[in-house]
DOFI-900593 format. One record per residue (C-alpha): residue in three letters; x, y negated, z negated. Coordinates in steps of 0.5 Angstrom, whole numbers, plus 2048, in hexadecimal, padded with zeros to 3 digits. Last residue first. Layout:
BEGIN
ALAXYZ...
//
This chain:
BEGIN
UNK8068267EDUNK8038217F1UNK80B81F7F3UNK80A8187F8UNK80E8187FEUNK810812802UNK81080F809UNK81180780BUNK80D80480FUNK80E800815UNK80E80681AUNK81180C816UNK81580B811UNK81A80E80CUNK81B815810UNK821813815UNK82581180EUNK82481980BUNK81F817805UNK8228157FDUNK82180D800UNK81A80E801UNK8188117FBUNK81C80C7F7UNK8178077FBUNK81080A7F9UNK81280B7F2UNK8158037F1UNK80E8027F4UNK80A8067EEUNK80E8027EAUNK80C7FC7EDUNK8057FE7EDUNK8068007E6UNK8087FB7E3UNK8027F77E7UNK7FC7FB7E3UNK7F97FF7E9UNK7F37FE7EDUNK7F38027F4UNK7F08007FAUNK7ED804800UNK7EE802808UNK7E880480CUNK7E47FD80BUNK7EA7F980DUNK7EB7F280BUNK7F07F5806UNK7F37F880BUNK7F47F2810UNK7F77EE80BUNK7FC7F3809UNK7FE7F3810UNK8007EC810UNK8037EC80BUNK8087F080BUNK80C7EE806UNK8097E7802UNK80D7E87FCUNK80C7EF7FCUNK8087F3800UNK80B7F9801UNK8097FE807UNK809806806UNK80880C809UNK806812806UNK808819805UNK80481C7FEUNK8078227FBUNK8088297F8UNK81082A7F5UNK81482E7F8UNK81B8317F5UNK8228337F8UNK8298347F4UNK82883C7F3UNK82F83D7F4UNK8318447F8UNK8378477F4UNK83584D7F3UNK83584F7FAUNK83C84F7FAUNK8428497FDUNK84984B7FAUNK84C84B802UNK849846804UNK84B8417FFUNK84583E7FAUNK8418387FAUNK83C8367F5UNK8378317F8UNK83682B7F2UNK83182D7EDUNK83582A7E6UNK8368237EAUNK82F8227ECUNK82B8237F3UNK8288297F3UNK82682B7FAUNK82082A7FCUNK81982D7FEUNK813829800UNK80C82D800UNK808827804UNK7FF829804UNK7FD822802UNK7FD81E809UNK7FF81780CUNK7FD812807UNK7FD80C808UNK800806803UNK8007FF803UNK8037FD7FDUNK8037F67F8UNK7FC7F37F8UNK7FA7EE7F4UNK7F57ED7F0UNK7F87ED7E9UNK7F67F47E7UNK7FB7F67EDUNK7F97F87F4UNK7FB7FF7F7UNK7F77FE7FEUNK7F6805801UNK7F4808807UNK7F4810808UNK7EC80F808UNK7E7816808UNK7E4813801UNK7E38197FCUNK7EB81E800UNK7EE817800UNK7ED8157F9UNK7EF81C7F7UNK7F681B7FBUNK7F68147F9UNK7F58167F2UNK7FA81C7F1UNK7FF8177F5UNK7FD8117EFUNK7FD8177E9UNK8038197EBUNK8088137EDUNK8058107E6UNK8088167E2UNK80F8177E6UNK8108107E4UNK80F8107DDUNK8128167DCUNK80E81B7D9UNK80A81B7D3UNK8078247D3UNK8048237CBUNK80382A7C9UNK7FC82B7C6UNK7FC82F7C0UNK7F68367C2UNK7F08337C1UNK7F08307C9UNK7F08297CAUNK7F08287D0UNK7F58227D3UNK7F481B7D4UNK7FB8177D5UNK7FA80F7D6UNK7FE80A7DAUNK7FD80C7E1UNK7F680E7E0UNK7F48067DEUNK7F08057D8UNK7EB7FF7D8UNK7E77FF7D2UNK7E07FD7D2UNK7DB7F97CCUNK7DC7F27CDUNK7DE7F37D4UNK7E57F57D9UNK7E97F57D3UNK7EF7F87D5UNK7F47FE7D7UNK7FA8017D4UNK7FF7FC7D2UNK8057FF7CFUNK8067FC7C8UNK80A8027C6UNK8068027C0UNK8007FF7BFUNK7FE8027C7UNK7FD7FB7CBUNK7F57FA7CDUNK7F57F47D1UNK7F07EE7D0UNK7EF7EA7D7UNK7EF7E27D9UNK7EC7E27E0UNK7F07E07E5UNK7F37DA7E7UNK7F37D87EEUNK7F97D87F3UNK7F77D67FBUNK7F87DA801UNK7F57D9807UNK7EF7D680AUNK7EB7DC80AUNK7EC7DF804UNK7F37E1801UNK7F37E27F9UNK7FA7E27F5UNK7F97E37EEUNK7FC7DF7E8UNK7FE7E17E1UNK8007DB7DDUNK7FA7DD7D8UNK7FF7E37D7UNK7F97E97D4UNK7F67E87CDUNK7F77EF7C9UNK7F37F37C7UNK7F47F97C2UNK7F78007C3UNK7F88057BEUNK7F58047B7UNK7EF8017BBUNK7ED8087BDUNK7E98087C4UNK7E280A7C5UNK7DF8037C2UNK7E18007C7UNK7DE8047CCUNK7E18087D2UNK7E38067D9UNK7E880B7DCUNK7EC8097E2UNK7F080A7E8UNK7EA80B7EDUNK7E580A7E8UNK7E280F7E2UNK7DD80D7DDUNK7DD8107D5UNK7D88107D2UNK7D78127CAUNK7D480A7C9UNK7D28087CFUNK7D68077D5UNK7D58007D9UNK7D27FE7E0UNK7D37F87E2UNK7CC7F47E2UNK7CA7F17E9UNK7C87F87ECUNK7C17F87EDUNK7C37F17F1UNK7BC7EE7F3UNK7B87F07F9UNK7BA7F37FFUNK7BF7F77FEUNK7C47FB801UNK7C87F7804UNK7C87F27FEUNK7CB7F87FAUNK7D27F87FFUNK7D57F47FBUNK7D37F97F4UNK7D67FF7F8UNK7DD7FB7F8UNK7E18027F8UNK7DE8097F4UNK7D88097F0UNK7D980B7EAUNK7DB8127E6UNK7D78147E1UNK7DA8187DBUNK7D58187D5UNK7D481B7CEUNK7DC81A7CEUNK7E181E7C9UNK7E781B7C7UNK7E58177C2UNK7E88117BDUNK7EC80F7C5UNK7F480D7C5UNK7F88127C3UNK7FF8117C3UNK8048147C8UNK80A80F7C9UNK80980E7D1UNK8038117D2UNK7FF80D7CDUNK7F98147CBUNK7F38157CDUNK7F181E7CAUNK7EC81F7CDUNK7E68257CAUNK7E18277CFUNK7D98257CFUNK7DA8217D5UNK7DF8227DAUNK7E781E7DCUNK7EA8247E2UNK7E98207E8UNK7EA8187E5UNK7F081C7E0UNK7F381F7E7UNK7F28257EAUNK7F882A7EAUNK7FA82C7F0UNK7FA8347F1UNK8018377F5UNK8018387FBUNK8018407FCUNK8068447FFUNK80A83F804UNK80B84080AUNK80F83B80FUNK81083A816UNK816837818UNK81882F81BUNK81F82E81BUNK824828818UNK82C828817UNK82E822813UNK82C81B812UNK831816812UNK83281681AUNK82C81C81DUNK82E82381FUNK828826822UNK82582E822UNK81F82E826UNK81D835824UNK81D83981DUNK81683E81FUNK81B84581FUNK81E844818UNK816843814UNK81884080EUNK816842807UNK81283E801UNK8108437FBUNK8158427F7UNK81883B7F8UNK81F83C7FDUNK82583E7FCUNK82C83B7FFUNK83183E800UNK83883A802UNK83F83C805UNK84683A806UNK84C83C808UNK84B83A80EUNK84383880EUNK83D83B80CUNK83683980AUNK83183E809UNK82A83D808UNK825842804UNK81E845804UNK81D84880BUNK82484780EUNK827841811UNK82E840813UNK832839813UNK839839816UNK83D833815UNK84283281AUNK83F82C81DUNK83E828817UNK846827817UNK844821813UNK84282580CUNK83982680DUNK836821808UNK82E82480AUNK82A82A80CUNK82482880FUNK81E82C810UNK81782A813UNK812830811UNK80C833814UNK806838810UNK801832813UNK7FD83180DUNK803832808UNK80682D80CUNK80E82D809UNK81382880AUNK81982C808UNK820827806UNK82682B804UNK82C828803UNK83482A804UNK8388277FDUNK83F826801UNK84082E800UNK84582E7F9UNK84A8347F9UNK84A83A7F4UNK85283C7F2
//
């Protein structure tokens, strides 16, 4: 009868730039000491009395047996090894909406979490991107005469603006059959530092943009005649001639790709690897730095349908080899949380900072794009979830 390896794990950190590879095999038995592990170009095998495991790589990635150097048993973690790594061809990342989004093309604007459409047209004369950061605080450098900048700028009538995690449209744009404005909490209430100290104000009132019919909010009424709608809420795809298949993910896989796509294009435009995700309120909830965007991450399944089969030594046949590993292109950062008055005092720092970069989402999706952050750290081998004072984290970009 076939017999169960304590689940073994598969943990490959991958650097596409550098063709290079930190592997860690995980949940060894007790008698770790009588495992055997032999790595050959495409697959690993695990072996054990009476017992043996092989693990298959992705296709297209293959270890280099000869690099495997600085072996190292660490308490709670596994087996680690640096090796070399040769993967066939990286895969191509798909831009996001605010890299992709073109004038004269046809959209499809869609509430990501029930699929309504939201916009009358989908097609835009215009597509302007706006100036990146606080531009107009810095108007008074640039200038010695009067601010030629003082109104804000709002899309026309068939314009579409793009910011940093945000789309202006006009009103008269969007289909009132599906969304409609409703008045924000008047209780809402936003902490500001200055100088002196932090104090409470009230921020200003704000009409938010909830789809009609799951009555999630997707954006606000930043003016008269301009929308609000934020990249994390919204779905934007071409619209071909052929049917358009609506590709809705889960919620949680949706934010974490857009705002890693962003971080990686956002790096790539402002060189900056600083970021203060702030909330529509005004707060700022995660301190996040961006360590690099080129990360293959291979793992082993997780569920109970794909545990490591395991067979007696003397039935093992190379038919029998599992393919139980997948990789995934990510974004490594490290993190700090900044909620109810956690590190505050860097967080002060970076916000005074020129070099560090804000983000704006609404504040459901902070918090949830925190829970993202923190579910990945705990999924990473024990000696890996910090690094310094941060904690370290993966975002899939795809």
């Amino acid at each position: 009868m076939a017999r169960k390896l304590n689940q073994p794990g598969v943990f490959l950190e991958i650097r596409n730039s550098t063709q290079s590879g930190h592997l860690v095999l995980r949940n060894f038995p007790e008698n770790y000491s009588e495992l055997q592990v032999t790595l050959g170009p495409l697959s690993l095998h695990l072996r054990t009395t009476g017992k043996c495991v092989d693990l298959d790589l992705p296709v297209g990635v293959r270890i280099v047996p000869p690099s495997c150097r600085s072996l190292q048993y660490i308490m709670g973690d596994g087996l680690h090894m640096r090796l070399q790594v040769e993967i066939d061809r990286p895969a191509e990342l798909v831009p996001t909406v605010i890299g992709t989004l073109k004038a004269q093309a046809c959209y499809i604007f869609q509430c990501q979490t029930c699929g309504q459409s939201i916009l009358k047209k989908q097609m835009f004369q215009r597509v302007l991107p706006l100036p990146n950061g606080n531009w107009n605080d810095l108007v008074e450098h640039w200038c010695c005469h009067p601010d030629p900048f003082a109104k804000t700028l709002q899309p026309k009538l068939d314009d579409c603006l793009l910011g940093d995690m945000f789309l202006l449209v006009n009103v008269a744009s969007i289909d009132k059959t599906t969304v409609h404005e409703e008045k924000a909490s008047q209780s809402e209430v936003g902490q500001r530092a200055d100088n002196t100290g932090t104090h409470l104000v009230q921020m200003p009132k704000e009409h938010n943009i909830v789809c009609t019919r799951c009555r999630k909010v997707l954006g606000h009424v930043t003016a008269s005649d301009t929308i609000k709608f934020y990249v994390t809420e919204v779905l934007v795809q071409p619209l071909t001639n052929k049917a358009l298949k609506r590709q809705i993910c889960e919620r949680s896989l949706f934010v974490e790709t857009v705002v890693a796509g962003r971080l990686k294009e956002l790096s790539a435009t402002l060189s900056t690897y600083r970021f203060c995700i702030q909330g529509h309120d005004g707060k700022t909830y995660i301190l996040l730095w961006l360590l690099n965007c080129d990360t293959l991450l291979v793992r082993s399944h997780n569920d109970p349908n794909s545990d490591f089969a395991a067979f007696d030594k003397n039935t093992v046949k190379p038919e029998s080899s599992i393919k139980l590993c997948e990789g995934k292109n990510t974004v490594k950062v490290l993190y700090q949380p900044c909620l109810k008055g956690r590190n505050k005092i860097i967080q002060e720092k970076w916000e005074r900072n020129i070099g560090v970069h804000s983000m704006t989402l609404l504040v459901n999706t902070c918090l949830q794009f925190l829970l993202i952050l923190a579910s990945s750290t705990a999924s990473l081998p024990p000696s890996l979830q910090n690094m310094n004072s941060f904690k370290v984290a993966f975002l899939k970009l795809d």
